[in-house]
N, C-alpha and C positions, 0 to 999 in steps of 0.2 A: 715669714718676716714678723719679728715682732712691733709690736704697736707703740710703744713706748717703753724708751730705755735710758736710764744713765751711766757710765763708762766712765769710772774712777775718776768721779766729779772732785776734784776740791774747791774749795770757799775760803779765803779771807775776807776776815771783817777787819780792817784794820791790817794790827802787823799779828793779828789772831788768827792759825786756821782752824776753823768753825767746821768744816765740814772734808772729810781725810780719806782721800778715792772712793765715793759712794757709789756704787754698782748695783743699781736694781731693774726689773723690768716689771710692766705689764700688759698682759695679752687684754682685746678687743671684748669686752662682754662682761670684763672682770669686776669685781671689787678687792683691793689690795688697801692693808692698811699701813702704817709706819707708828707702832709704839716707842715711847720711851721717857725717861723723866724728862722735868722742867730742863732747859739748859742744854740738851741730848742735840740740838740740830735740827729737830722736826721742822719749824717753819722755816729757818733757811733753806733748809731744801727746797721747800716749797715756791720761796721766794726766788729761789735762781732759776728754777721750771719757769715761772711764769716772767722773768727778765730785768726782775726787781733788781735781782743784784747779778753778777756776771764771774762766773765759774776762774779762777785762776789758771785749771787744765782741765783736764778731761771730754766729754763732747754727751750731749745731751738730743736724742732722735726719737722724733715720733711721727707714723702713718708713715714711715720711708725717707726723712727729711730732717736733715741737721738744722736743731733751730736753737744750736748754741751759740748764747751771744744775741738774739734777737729781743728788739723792743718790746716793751710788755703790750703794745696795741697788736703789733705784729706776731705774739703769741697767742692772742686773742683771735685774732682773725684766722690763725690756722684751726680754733678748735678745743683750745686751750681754758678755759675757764678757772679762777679760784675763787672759792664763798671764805673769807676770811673768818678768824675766830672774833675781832673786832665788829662785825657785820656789815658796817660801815652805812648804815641808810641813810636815806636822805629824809630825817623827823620832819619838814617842813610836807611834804609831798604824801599823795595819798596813798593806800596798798597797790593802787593801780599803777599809777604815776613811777612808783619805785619798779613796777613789774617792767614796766615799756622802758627802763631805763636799761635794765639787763638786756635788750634788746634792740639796743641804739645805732647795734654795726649791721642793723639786719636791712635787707629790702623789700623783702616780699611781706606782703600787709598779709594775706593768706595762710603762708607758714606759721606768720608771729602767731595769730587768732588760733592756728590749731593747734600751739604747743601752750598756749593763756589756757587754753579750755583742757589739754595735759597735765597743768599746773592745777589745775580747780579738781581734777580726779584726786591728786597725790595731796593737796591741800586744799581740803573743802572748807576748812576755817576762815582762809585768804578770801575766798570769793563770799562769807557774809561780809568780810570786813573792810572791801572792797573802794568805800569811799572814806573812811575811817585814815588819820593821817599816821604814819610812820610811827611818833613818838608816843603816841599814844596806845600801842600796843604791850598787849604783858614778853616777858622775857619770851617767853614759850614762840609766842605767834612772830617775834623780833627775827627772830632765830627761822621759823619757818619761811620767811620775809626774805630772809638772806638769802637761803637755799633756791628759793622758787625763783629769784631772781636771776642768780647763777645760771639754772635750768633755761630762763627765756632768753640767754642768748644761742641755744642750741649747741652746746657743746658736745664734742665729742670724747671729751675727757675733762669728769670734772672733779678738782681740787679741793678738799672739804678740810680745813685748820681748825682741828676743837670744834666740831659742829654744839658737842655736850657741855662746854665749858660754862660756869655760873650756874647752870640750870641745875631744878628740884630733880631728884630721884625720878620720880614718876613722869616727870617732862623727858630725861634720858631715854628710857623705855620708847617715847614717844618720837624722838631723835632716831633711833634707831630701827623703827619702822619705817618713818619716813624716806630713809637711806634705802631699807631694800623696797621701797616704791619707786624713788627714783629709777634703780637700777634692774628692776620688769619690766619698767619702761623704757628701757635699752642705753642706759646712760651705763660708761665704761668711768668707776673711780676709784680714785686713789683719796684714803682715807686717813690723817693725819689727826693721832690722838692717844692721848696721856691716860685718859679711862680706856685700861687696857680691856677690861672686861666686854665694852662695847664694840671694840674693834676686833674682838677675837669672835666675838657673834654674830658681826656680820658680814662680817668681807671672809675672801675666802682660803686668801696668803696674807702671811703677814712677816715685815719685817723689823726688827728688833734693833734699836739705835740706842748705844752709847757712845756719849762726849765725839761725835759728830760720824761715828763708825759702825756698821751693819756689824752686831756681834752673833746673831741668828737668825736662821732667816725657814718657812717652810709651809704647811699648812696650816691653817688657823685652828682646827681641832687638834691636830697632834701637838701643836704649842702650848695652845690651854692646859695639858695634862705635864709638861714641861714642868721638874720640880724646880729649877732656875726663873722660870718664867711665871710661874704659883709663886714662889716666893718674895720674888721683885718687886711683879705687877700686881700682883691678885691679893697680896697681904695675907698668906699663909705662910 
């Protein structure tokens, strides 16, 4: 069975369709990315996954379970997580304060504490910074803020929009480790990003979107070598 799948999803935005039978999947373990330019569809997709917006046709299944059409709480609570490219924190609130917020549909004080002390392994910057408030962080640790957030609500699939976006050269790099920490740590995701070079390094399928339509889709090393896909994304 696989883990998550979309099933020739469309999307209107309006009397626009944004998004034209999208058919992907991802297995349990994975990381899977979704390239493509500005305007390509990436975050609607995204946004119809998690209930933001509501599919026209098609049907959208993950863990065994159609959860096309459901509320974004009710996304969340199956397992569902997204770290937006926006970040969206709360600058009033401390590093901590935003971490317990990621983990506001949880119950067990136990689980949260062992997946905070999770989060300090994959971001040991977050726990110096720990009482230090939101807005006062650099781009870099904003961005690791989001993710680790994400992470404390223990998802089983989580949703990453431009984790890289804004940031310096050497913070990408840094972006990009962080992802494969998350995912040693057994987090199953789907990676959503315009720096093609990032997403073809660390997930392990990727697939290729134009103007709202899967135009390639396969291993992430055999794509890298793709002269279509060199010259598109990679600026060769």
């Amino acid at each position: 069975m696989t883990f998550f799948a979309m099933n020739e999803v469309v999307v209107h935005r309006g009397p626009i369709q944004v998004i034209k039978g999208l058919s992907l999947q991802i297995e349990k373990g994975d990381i899977v990315s979704l390239i493509g330019a500005n305007g390509a569809g990436k975050t609607t997709t995204l946004w119809t996954i998690v209930g933001l917006l509501k599919p026209s046709s098609g049907s959208i299944h993950f863990d065994g379970e159609n959860i096309t059409g459901m509320k974004p709480d009710e996304v969340l609570r199956k397992g569902i997580a997204l770290c937006p490219s926006e970040r969206h924190l709360f600058p009033r609130m401390t590093v901590y304060e935003n971490l317990m917020m990621g983990a506001f549909t949880r119950k067990s004080k136990e689980a949260v504490q062992k997946d905070l002390e999770r989060v300090f392994v994959s971001f040991p910057r977050l726990k110096e910074r720990l009482n230090q408030l939101g807005a006062t962080l650099s781009g870099g640790e904003q961005q690791m803020l989001a993710m680790a957030r994400s992470v404390m609500g223990h998802p089983s699939l989580l949703l990453m929009d431009e984790p890289s976006l804004g940031l310096a050269p050497i913070l990408v790099r840094e972006v990009g480790n962080l992802v494969r920490n998350l995912h040693q740590g057994g987090t199953t995701i789907f990676l959503v990003e315009q720096n093609a070079l990032l997403a073809l390094e660390v997930s392990e399928r990727t697939y290729v979107m134009e103007l709202g339509e899967v135009v390639m889709s396969g291993r992430s090393k055999e794509l890298a070598h793709q002269d279509s896909v060199r010259k598109a994304f990679l600026g060769e």
